[in-house]
C-alpha positions in Angstrom: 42.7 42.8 -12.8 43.0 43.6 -8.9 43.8 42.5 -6.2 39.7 43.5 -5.7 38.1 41.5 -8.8 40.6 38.0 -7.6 38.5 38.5 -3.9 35.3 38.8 -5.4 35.7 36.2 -8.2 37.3 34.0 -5.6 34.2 35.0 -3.2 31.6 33.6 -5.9 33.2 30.6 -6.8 33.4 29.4 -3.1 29.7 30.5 -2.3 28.6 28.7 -5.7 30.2 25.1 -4.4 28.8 26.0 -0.5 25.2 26.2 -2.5 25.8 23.0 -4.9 26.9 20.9 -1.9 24.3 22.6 1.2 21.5 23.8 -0.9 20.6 26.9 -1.4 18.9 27.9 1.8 22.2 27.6 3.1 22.8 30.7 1.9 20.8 33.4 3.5 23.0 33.8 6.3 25.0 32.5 9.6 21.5 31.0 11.3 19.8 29.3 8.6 15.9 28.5 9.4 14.9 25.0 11.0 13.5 22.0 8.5 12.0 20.4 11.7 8.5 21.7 10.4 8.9 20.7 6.9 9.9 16.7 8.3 7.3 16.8 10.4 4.8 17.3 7.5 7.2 14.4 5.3 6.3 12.1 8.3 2.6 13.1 8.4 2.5 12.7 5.1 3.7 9.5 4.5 3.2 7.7 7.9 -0.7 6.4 7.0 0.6 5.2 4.1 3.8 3.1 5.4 1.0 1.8 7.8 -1.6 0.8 5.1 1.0 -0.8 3.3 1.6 -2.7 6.4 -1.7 -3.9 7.5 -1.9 -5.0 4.0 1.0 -7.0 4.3 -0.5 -8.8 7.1 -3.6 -9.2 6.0 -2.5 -11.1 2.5 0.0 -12.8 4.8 -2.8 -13.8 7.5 -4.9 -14.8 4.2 -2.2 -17.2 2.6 -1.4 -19.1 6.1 -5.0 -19.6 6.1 -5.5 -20.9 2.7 -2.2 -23.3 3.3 -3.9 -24.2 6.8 -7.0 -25.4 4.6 -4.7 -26.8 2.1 -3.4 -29.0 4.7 -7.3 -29.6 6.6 -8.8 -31.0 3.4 -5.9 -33.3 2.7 -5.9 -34.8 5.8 -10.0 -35.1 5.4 -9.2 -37.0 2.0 -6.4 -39.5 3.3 -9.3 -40.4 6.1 -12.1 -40.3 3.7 -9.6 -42.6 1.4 -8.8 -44.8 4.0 -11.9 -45.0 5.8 -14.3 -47.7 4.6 -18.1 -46.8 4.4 -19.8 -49.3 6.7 -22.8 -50.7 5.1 -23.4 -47.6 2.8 -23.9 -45.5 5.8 -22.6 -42.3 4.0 -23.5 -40.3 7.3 -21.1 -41.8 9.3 -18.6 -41.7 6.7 -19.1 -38.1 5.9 -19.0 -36.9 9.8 -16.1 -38.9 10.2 -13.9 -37.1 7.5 -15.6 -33.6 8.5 -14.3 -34.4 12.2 -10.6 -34.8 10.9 -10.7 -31.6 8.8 -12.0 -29.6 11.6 -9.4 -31.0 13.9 -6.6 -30.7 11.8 -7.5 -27.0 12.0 -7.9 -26.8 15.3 -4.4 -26.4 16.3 -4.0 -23.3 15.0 -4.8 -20.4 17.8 -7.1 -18.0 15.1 -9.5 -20.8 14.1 -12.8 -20.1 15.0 -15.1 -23.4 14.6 -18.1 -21.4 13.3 -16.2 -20.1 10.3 -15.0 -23.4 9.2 -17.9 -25.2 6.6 -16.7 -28.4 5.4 -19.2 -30.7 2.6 -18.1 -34.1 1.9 -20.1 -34.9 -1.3 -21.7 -38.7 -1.2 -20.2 -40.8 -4.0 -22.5 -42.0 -6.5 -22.7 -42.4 -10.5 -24.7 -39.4 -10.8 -22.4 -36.8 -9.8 -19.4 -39.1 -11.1 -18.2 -40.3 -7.8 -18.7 -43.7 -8.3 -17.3 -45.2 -12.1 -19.2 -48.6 -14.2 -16.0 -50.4 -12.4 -17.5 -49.8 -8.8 -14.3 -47.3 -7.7 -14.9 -44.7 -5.4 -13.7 -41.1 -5.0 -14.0 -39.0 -2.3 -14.6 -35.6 -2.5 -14.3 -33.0 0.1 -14.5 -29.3 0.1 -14.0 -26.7 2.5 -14.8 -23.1 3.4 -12.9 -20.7 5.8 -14.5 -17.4 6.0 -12.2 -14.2 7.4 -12.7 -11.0 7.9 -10.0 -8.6 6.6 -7.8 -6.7 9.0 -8.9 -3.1 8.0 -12.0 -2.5 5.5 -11.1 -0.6 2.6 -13.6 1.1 0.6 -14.1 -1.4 -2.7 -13.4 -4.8 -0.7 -15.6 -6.8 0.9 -15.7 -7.1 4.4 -15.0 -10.6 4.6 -13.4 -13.3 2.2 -14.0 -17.2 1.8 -11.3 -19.5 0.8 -12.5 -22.9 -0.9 -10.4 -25.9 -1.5 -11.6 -29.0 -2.7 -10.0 -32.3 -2.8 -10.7 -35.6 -5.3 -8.9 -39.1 -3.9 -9.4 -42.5 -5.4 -10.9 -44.5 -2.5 -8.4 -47.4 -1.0 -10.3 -50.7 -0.6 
């Protein structure tokens, strides 16, 4: 073998381990070309998405501190409805009185809007099992927060309603 072949051999070996650790492309010569267009396109590419998955993050997040905001409004509504007596079965006064504290426990958050809020405290009675053959009350109240969604995706609705509703023996 000479002293040629050793160069040569020597030659390939070295360019093989320069392509396995920089790539190929770092082969074609002293001034390689630029990837700055190809990572633009990478970051073109996958920007929307990173910012879709985003928004959607806030919007399920903005949808959850809602729904634990209502948690919080129609428990509040039922320890007043529990507590509350109703004055000579005037239900009315009752029922606005329990509405009032669910709509005001929400009002200390800064993204309540008042019009979106719909609150129905149902009147006890036998009928709609309210009221047992013992004479013992339960209050029932349910609310409604309607939102609209962040962005509107194509197959969603533009808006979404979350409902609680609350059952508490009434205290005498």
């Amino acid at each position: 073998m000479s002293n040629e072949d050793e160069t040569y051999e020597t030659d390939s070996v070295l360019a093989g381990l320069h392509a396995f650790a920089f790539g190929p492309s770092s082969l074609r010569g002293p001034f390689p070309k630029s990837r700055r267009g190809a990572a633009l396109i990478e970051v073109a590419l996958t920007l929307p998405i990173l910012l879709l998955v985003l928004a959607m993050i806030g919007d399920f997040s903005r949808a959850y501190i809602v729904a634990k905001a209502l948690d919080n409004a129609v428990s509040q509504a039922a320890i007043s409805a529990s507590t509350t007596s109703i004055e000579g079965g005037n239900f009315s006064n009752w029922a606005a009185g329990v509405e009032q504290k669910a709509r005001l426990s929400m009002s200390m958050y800064s993204w309540y809007v008042p019009t979106q809020l719909n609150v129905v405290v149902a009147q006890p009675s036998v009928s709609n099992g309210l009221v047992d053959s013992g004479g013992n009350v339960t209050a029932q109240i349910q609310a409604e927060y309607f939102s609209d969604h962040l962005i509107r995706l194509p197959g969603l609705p533009a808006s979404y309603t979350i409902e609680r509703t609350l059952r508490i023996d009434k205290i005498r």
